[in-house]
MDTraj code that builds the backbone (N, CA, C; nanometers):
import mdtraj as md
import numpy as np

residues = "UNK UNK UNK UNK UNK UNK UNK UNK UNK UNK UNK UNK UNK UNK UNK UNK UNK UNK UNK UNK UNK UNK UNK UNK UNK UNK UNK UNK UNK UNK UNK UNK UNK UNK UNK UNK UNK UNK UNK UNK UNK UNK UNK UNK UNK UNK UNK UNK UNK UNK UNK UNK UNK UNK UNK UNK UNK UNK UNK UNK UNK UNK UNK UNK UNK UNK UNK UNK UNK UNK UNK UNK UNK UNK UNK UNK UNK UNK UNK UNK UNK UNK UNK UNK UNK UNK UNK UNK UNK UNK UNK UNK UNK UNK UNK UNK UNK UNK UNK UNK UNK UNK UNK UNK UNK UNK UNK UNK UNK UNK UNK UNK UNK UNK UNK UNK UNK UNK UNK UNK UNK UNK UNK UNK UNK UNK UNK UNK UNK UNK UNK UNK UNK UNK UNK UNK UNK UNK UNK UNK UNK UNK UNK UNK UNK UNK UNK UNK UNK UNK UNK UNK UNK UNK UNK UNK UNK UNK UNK UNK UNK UNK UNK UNK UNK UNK UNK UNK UNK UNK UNK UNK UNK UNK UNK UNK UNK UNK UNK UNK UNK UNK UNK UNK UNK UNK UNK UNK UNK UNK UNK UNK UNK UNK UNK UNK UNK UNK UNK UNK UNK UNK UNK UNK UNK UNK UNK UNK UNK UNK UNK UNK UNK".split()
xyz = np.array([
    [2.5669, 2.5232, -4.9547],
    [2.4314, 2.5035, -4.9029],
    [2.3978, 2.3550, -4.8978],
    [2.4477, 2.2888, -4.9961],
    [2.4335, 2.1416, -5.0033],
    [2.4967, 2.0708, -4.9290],
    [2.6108, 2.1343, -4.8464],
    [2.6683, 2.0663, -4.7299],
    [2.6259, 2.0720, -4.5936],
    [2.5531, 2.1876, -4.5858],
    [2.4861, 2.2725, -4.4517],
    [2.3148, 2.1719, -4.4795],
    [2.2659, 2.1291, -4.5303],
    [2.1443, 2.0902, -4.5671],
    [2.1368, 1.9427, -4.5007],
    [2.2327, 1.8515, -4.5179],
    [2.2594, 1.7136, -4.4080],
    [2.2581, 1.7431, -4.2438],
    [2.3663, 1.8048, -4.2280],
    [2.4211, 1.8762, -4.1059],
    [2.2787, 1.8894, -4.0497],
    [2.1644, 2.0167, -4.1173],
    [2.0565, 2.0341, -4.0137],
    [1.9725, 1.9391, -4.0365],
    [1.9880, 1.8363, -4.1378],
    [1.8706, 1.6863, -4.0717],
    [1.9181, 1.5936, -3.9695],
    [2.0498, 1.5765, -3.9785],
    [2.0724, 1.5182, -3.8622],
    [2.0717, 1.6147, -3.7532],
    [2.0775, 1.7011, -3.7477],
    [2.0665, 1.8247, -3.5829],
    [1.8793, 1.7601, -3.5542],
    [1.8276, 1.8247, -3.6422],
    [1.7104, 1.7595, -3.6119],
    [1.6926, 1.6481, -3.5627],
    [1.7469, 1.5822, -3.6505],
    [1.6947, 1.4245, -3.6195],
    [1.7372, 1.3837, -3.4209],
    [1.8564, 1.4578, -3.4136],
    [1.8837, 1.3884, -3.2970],
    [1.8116, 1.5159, -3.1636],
    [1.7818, 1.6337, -3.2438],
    [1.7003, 1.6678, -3.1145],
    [1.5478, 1.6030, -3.1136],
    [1.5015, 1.5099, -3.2280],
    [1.3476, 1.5040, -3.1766],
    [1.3757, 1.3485, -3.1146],
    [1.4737, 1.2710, -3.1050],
    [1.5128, 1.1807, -3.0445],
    [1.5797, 1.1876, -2.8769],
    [1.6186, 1.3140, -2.8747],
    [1.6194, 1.3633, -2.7300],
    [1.4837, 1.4042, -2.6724],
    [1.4255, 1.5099, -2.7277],
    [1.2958, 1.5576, -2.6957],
    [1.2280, 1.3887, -2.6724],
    [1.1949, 1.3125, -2.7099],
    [1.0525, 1.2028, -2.6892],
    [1.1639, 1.1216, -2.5817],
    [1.2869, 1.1390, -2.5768],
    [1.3488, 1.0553, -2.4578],
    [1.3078, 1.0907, -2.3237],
    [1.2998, 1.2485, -2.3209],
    [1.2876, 1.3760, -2.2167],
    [1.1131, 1.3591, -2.1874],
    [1.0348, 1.3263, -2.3002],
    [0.8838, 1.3543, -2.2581],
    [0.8441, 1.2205, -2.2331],
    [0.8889, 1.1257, -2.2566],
    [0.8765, 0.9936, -2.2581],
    [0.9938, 0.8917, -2.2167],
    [1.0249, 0.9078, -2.0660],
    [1.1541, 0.8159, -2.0132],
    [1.0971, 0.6956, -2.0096],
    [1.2032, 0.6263, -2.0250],
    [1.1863, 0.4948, -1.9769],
    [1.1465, 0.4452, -1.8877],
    [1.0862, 0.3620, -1.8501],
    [1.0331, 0.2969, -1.6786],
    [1.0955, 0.2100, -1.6544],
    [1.1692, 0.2346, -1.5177],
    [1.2870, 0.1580, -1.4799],
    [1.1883, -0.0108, -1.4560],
    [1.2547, -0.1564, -1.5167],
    [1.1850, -0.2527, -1.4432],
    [1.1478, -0.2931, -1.3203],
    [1.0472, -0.3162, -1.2928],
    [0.9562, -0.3568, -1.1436],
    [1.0585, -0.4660, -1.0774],
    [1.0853, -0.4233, -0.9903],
    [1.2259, -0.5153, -0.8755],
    [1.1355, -0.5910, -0.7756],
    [1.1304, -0.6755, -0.7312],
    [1.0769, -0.7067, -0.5966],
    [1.2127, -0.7584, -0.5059],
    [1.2308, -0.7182, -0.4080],
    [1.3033, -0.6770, -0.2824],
    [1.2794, -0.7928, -0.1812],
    [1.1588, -0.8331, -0.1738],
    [1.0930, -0.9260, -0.0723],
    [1.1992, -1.0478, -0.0809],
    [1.2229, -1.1375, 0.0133],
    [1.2753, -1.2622, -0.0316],
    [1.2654, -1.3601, 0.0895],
    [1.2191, -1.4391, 0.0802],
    [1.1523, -1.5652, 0.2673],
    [1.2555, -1.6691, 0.2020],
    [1.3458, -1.7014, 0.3735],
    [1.4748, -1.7891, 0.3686],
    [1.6151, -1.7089, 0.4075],
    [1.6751, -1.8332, 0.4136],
    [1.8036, -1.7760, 0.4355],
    [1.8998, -1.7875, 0.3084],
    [2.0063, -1.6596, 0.3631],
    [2.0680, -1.6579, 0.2594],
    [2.2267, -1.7078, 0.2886],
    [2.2366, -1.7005, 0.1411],
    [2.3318, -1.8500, 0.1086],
    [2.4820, -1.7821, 0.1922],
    [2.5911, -1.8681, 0.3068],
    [2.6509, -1.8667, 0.3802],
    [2.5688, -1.7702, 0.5364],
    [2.4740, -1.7862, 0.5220],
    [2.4281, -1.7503, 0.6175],
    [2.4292, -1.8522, 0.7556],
    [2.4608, -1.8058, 0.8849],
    [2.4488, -1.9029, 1.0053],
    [2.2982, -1.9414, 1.0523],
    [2.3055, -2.0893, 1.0519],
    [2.1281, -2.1321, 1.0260],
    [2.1159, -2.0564, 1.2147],
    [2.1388, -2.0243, 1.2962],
    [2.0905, -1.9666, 1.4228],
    [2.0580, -1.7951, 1.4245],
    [2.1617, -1.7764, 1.3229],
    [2.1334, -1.5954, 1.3027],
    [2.0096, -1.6210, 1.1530],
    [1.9782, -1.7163, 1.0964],
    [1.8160, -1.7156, 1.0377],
    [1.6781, -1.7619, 1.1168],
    [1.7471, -1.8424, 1.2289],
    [1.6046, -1.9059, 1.3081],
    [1.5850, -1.7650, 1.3721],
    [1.6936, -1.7052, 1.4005],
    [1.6465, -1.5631, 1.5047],
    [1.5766, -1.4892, 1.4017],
    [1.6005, -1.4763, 1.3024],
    [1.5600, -1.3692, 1.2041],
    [1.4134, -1.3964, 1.1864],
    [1.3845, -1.5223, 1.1595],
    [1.2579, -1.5913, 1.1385],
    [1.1819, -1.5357, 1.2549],
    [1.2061, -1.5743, 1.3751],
    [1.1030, -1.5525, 1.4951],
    [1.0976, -1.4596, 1.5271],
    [1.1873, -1.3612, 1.4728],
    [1.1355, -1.2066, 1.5033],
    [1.0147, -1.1709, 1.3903],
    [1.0353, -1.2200, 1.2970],
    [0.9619, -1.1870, 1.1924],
    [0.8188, -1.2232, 1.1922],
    [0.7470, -1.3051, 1.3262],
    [0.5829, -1.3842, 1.3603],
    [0.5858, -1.2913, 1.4530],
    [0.7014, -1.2323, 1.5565],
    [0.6649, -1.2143, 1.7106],
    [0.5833, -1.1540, 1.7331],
    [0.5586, -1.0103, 1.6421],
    [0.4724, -0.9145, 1.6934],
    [0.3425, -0.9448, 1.7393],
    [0.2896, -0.8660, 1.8145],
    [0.1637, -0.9395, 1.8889],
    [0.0860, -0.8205, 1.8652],
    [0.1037, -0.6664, 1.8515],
    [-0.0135, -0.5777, 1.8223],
    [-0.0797, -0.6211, 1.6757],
    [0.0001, -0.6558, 1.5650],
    [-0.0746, -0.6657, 1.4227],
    [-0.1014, -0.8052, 1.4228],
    [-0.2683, -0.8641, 1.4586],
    [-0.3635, -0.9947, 1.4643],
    [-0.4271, -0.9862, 1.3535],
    [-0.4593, -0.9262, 1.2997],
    [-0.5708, -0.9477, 1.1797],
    [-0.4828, -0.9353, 1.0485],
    [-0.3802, -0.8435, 1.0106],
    [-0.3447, -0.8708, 0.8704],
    [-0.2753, -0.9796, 0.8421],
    [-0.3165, -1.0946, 0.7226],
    [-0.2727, -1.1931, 0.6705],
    [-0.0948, -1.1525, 0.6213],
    [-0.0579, -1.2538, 0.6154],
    [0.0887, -1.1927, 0.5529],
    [0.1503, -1.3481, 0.4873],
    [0.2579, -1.3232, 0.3819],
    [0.2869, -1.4632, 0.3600],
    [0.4469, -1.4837, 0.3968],
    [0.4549, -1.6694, 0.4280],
    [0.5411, -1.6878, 0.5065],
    [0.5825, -1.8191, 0.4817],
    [0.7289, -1.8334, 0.4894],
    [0.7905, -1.9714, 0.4553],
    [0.7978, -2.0643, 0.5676],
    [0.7376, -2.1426, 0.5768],
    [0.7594, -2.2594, 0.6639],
    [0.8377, -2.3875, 0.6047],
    [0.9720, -2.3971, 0.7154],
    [1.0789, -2.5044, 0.6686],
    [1.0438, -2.6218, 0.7908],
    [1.0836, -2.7044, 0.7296],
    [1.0833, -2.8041, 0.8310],
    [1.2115, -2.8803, 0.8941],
    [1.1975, -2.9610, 0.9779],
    [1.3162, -3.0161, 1.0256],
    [1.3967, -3.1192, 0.9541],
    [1.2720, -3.2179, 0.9353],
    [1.3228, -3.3236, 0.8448],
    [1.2235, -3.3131, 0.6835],
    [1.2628, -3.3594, 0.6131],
    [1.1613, -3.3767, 0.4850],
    [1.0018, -3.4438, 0.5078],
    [0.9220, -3.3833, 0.4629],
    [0.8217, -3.4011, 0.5321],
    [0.6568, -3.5051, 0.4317],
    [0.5732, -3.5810, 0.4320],
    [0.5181, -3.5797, 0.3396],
    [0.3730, -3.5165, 0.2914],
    [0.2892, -3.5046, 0.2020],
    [0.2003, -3.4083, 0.1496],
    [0.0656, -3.4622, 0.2549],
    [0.0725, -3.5693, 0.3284],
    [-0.0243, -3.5680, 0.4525],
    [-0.0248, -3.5104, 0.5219],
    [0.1469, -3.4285, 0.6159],
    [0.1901, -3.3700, 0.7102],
    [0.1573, -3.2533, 0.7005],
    [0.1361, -3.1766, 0.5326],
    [0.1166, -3.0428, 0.4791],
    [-0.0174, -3.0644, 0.5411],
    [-0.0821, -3.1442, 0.4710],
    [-0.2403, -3.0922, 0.4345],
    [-0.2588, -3.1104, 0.6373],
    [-0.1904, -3.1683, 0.7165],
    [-0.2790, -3.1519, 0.8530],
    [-0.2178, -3.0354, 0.9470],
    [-0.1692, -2.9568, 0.8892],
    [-0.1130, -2.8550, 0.9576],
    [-0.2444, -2.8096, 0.9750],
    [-0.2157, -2.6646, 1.0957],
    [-0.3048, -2.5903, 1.1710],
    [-0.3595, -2.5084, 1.0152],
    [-0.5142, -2.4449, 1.0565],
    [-0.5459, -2.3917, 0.9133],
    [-0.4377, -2.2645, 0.8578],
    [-0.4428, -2.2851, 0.7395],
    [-0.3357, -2.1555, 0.6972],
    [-0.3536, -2.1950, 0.5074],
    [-0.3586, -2.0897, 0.4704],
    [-0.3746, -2.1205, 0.2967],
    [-0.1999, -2.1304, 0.2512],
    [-0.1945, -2.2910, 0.2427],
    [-0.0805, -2.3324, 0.1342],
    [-0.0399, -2.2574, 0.0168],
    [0.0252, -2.2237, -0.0522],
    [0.0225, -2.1685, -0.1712],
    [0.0885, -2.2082, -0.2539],
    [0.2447, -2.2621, -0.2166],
    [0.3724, -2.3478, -0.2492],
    [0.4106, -2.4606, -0.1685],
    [0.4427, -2.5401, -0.2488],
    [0.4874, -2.6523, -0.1976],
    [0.6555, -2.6399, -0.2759],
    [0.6993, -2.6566, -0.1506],
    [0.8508, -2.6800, -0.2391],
    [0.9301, -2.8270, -0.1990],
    [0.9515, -2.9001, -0.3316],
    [1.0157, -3.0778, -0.3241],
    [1.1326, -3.0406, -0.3113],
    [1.2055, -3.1514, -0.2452],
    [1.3460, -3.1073, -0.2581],
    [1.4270, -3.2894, -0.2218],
    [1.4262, -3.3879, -0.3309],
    [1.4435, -3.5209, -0.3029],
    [1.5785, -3.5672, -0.2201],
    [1.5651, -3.6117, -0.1017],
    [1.6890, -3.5894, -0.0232],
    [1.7530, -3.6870, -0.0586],
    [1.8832, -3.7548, -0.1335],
    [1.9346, -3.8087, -0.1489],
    [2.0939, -3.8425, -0.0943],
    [2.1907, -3.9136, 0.0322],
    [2.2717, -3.9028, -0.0126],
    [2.3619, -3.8320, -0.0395],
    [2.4380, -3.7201, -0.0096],
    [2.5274, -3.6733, -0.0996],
    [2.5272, -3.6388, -0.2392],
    [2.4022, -3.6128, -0.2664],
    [2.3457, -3.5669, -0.4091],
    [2.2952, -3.4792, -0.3671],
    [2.3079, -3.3300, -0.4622],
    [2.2705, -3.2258, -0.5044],
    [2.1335, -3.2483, -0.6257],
    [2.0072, -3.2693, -0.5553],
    [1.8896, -3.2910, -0.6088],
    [1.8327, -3.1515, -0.6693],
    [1.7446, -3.1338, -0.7655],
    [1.6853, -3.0118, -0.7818],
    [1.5853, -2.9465, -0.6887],
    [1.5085, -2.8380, -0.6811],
    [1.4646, -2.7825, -0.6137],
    [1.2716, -2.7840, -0.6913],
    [1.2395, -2.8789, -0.6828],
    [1.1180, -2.7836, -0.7869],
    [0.9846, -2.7350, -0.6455],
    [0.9326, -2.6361, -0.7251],
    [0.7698, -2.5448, -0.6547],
    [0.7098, -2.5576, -0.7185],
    [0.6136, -2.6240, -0.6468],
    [0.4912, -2.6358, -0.7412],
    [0.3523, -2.5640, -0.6809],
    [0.2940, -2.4750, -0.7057],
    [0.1679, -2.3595, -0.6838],
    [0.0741, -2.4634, -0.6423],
    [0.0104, -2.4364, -0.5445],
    [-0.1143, -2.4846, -0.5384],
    [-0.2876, -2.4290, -0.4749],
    [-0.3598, -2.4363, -0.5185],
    [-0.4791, -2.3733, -0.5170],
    [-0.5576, -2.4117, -0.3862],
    [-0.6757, -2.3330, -0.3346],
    [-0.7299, -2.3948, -0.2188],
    [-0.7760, -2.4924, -0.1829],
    [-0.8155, -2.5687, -0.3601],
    [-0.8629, -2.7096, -0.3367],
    [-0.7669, -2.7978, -0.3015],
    [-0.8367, -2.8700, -0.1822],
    [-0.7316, -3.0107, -0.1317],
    [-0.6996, -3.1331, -0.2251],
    [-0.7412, -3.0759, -0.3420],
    [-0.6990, -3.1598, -0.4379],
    [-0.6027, -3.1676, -0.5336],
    [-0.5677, -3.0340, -0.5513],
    [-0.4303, -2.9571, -0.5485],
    [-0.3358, -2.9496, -0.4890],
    [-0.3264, -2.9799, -0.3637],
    [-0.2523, -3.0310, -0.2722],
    [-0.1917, -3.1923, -0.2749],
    [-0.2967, -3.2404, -0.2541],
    [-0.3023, -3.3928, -0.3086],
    [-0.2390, -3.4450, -0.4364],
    [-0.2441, -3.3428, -0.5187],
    [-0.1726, -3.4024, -0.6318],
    [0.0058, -3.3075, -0.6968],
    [0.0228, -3.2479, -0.5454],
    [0.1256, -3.1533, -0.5949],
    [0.2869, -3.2538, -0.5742],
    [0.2613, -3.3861, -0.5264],
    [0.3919, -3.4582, -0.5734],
    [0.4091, -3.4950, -0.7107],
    [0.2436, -3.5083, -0.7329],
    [0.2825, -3.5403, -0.9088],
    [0.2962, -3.4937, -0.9685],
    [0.2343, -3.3274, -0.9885],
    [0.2847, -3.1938, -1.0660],
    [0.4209, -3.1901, -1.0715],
    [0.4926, -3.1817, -0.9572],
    [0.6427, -3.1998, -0.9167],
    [0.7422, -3.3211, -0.9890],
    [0.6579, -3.4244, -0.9766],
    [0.7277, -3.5479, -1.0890],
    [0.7265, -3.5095, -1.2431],
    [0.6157, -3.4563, -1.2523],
    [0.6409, -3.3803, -1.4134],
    [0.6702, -3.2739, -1.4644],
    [0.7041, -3.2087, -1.3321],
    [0.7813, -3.0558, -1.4451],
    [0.9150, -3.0979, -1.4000],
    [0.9700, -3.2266, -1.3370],
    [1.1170, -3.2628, -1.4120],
    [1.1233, -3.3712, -1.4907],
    [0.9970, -3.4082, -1.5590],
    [1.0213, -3.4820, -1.6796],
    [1.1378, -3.4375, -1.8075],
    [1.1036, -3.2675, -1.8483],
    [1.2508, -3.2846, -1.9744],
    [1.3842, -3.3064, -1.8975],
    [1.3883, -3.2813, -1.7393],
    [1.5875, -3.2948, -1.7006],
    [1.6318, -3.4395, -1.7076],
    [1.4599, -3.5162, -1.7291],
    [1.5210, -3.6565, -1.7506],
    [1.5761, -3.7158, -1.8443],
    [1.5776, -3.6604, -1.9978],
    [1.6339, -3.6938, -2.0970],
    [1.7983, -3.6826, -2.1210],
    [1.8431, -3.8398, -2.1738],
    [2.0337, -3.8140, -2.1291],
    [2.0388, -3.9290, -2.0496],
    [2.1712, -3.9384, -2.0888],
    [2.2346, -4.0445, -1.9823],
    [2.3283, -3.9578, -1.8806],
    [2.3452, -3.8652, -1.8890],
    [2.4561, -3.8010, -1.7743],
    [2.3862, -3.7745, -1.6211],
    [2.4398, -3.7833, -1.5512],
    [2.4392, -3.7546, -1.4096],
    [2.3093, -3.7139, -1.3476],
    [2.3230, -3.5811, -1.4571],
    [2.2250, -3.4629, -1.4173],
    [2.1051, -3.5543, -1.4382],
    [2.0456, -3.5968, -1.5683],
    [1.9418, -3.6928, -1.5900],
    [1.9368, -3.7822, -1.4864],
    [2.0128, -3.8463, -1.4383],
    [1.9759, -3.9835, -1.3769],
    [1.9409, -3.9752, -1.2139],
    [1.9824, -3.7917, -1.1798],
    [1.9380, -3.7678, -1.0307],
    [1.7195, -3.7006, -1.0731],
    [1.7419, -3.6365, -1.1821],
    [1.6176, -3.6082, -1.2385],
    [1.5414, -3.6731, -1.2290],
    [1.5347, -3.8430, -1.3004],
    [1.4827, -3.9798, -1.2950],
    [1.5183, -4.0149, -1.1372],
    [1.5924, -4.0064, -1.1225],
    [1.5347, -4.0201, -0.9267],
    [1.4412, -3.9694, -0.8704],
    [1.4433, -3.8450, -0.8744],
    [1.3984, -3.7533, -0.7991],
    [1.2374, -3.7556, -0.8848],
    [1.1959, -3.7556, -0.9845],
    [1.1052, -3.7678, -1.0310],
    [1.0210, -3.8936, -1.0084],
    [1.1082, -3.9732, -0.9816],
    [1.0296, -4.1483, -0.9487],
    [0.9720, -4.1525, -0.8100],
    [1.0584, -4.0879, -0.7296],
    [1.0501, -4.0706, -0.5575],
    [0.8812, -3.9864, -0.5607],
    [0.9322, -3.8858, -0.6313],
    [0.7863, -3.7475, -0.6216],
    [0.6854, -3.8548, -0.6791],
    [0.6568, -3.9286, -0.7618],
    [0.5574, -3.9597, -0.8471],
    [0.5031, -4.0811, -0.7063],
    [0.6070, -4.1105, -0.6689],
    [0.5714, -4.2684, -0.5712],
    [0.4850, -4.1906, -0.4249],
    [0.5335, -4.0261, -0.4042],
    [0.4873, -4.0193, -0.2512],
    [0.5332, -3.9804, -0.1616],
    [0.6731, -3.9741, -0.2130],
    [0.7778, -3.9543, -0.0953],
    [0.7811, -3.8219, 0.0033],
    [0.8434, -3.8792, 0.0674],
    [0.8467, -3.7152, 0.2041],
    [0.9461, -3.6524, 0.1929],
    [0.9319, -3.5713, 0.0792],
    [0.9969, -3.5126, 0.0298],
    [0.9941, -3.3544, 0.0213],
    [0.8766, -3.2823, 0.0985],
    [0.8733, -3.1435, 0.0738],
    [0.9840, -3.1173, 0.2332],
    [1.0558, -3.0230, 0.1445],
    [1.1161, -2.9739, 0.2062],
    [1.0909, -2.8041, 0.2993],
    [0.9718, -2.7392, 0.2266],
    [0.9073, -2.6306, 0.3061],
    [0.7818, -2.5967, 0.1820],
    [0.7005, -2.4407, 0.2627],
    [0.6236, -2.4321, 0.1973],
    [0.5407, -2.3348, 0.2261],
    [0.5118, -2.2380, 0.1436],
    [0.4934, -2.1098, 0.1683],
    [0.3130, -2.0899, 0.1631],
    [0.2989, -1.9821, 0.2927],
    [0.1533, -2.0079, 0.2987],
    [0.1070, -1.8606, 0.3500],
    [-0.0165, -1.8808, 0.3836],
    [-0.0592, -1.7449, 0.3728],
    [-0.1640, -1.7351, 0.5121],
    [-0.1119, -1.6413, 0.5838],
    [-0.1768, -1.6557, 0.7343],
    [-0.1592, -1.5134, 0.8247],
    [-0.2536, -1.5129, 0.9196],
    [-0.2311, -1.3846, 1.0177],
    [-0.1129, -1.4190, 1.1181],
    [-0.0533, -1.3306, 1.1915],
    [0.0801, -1.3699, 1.2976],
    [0.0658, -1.4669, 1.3773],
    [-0.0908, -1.4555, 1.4435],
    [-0.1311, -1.5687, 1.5528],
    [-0.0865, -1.7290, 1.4551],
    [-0.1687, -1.7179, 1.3681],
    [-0.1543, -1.8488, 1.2940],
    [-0.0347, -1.9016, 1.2726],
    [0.0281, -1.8118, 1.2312],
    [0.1435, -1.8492, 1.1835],
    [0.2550, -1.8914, 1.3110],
    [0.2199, -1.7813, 1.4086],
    [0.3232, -1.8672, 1.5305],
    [0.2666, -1.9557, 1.6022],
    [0.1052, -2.0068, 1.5372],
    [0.0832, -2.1835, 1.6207],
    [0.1453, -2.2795, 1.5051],
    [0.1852, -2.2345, 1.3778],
    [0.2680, -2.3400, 1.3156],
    [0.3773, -2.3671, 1.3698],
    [0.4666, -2.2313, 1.4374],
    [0.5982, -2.3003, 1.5171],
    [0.5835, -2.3675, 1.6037],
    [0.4680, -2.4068, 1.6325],
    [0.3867, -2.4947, 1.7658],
    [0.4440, -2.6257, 1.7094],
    [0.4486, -2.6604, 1.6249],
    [0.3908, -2.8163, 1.5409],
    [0.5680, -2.8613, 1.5334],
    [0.5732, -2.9822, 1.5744],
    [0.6622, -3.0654, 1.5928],
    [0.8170, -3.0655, 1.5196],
    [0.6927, -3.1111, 1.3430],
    [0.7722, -3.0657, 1.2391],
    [0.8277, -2.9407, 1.1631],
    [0.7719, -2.8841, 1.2229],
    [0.8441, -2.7209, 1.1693],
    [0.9482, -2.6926, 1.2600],
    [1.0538, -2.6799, 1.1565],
    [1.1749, -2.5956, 1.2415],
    [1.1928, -2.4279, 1.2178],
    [1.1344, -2.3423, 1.0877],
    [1.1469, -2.2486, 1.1324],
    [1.0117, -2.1540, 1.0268],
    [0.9614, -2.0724, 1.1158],
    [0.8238, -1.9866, 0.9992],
    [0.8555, -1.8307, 1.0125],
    [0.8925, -1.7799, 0.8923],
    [0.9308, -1.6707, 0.8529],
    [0.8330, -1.5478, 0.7606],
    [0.7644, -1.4827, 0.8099],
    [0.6941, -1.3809, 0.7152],
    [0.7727, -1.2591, 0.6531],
    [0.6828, -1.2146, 0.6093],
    [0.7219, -1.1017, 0.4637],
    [0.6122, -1.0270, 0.5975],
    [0.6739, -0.8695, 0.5386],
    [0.5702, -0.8011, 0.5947],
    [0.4511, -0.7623, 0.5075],
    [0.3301, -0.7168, 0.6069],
    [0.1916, -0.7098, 0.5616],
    [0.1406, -0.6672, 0.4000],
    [0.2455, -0.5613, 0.3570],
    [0.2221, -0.5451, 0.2367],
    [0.3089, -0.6042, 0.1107],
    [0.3726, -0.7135, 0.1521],
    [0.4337, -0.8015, 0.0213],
    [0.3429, -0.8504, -0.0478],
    [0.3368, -0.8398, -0.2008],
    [0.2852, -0.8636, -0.2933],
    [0.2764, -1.0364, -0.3345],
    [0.1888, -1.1289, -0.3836],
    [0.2291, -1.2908, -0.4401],
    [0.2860, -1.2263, -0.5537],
    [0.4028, -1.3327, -0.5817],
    [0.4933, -1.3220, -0.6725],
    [0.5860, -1.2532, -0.7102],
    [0.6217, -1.1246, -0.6164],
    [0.6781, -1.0380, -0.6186],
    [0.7885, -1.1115, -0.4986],
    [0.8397, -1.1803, -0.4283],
    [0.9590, -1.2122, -0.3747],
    [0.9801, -1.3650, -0.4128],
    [1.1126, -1.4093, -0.3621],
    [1.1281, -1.4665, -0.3773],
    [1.1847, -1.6056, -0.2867],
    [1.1994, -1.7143, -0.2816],
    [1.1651, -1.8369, -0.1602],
    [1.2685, -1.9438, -0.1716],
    [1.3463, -1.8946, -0.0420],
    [1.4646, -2.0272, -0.0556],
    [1.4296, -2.1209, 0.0839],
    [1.4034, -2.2441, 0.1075],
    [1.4110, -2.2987, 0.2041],
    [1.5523, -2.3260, 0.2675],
    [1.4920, -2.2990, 0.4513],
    [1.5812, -2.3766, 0.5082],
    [1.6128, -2.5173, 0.5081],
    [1.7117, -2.5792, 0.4487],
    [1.6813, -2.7097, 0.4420],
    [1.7224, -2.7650, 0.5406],
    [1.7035, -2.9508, 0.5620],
    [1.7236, -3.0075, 0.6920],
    [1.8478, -3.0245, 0.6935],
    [1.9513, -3.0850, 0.5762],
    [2.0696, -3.0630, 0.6352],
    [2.1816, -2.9358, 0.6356],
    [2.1206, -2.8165, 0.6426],
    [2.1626, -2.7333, 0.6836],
    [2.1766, -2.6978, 0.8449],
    [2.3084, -2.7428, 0.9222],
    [2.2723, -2.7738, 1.0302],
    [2.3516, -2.6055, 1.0957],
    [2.4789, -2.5869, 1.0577],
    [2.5575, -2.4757, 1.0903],
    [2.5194, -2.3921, 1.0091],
    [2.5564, -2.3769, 0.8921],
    [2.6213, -2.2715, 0.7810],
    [2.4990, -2.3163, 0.6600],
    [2.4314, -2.2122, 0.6346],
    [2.3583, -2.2658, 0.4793],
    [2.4807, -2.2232, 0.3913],
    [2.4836, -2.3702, 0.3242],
    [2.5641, -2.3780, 0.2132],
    [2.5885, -2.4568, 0.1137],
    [2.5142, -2.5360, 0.0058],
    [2.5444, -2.6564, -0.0884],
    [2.6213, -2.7479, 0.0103],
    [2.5876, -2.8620, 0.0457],
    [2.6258, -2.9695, 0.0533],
    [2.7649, -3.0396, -0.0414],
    [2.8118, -3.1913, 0.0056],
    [2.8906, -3.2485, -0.1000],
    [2.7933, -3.2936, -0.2141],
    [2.8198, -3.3329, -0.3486],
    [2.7971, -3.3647, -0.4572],
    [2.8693, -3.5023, -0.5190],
    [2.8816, -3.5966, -0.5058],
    [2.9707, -3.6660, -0.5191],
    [2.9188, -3.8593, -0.4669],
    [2.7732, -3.8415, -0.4632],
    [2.7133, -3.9570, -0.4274],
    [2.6936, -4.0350, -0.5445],
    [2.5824, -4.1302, -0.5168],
    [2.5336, -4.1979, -0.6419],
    [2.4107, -4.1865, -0.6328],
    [2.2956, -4.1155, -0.7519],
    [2.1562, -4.0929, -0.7385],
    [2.1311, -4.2453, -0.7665],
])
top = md.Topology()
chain = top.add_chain()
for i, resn in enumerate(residues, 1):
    res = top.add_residue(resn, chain, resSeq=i)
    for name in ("N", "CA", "C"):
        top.add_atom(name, md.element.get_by_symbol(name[0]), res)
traj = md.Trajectory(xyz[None], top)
């Protein structure tokens, strides 16, 4: 009896550990699917097509939707703020250097134009810790952080928030090379944002690495 007496606590034990598995599953984690840009070995002409299908429609005018706008060349935070109206949301730096593999930073910004105005310098300081070190990595950091802090024309795209019309008078504008939406019901923060960059001319793909920051 004293051997049979373990046996049914563990029987127990592992059916009330099945039972609350069975009445109480797990919830699989929240995925977001969404993603504005091209993807990596992708042909930059099979993404410009992808992009302009993605404004064309002309029956849906009124729902807002959000959308990556890349530009041709690196651009600066005057060029942002005089675009056609459209709510900014991201600014993404990207310090063109050279044959250097620079970092990528986004920096959020709010409706005030003052937020805007100051999103090279936000950008100079959230790569303040990659600047610590003498290696490589640091000393393109301290580049790229000195450039952002000084002004530079340096955004490389920038994600905004607009109806279709709007958004295809941004492909109007000189400096934009390509504006890509999410459809009507993508969530903020739920996808995710790679720019086309400028020297991505054929093939998106990392560049050489091998310059001097």
């Amino acid at each position: 009896m004293r051997n049979v007496l373990p046996w049914l606590a563990g029987a127990a034990l592992i059916f009330v550990v099945l039972a609350a598995g069975i009445l109480n599953p797990v919830r699989p984690a929240s995925i977001g699917t969404d993603a504005l840009g091209p993807d990596n070995g992708e042909l930059v002409e099979d993404y410009l097509d992808r992009a302009a299908t993605s404004i064309a429609d002309t029956a849906d005018t009124t729902a807002p939707r959000w959308a990556l706008v890349s530009f041709t060349d690196s651009v600066d935070i005057e060029t942002v703020a005089a675009l056609p109206e459209v709510r900014v949301s991201q600014v993404l730096f990207r310090v063109p250097l050279d044959r250097v593999q620079t970092p990528l930073v986004t920096v959020d910004v709010s409706e005030h134009p003052d937020s805007l105005a100051r999103a090279g310098t936000v950008a100079a300081g959230l790569l303040g810790p990659r600047t610590a070190g003498t290696g490589r990595a640091a000393r393109v950091a301290q580049v790229s952080a000195e450039r952002l802090a000084a002004g530079c024309a340096c955004v490389a795209g920038i994600v905004v928030r607009g109806t279709l019309p709007q958004l295809r008078a941004l492909g109007d504008v000189a400096e934009v090379r390509a504006v890509e939406a999410l459809p009507a019901d993508a969530v903020a923060g739920r996808f995710s944002v790679t720019p086309l960059l400028p020297e991505h001319v054929d093939t998106v793909a990392p560049g050489p690495d091998d310059g001097e920051p």
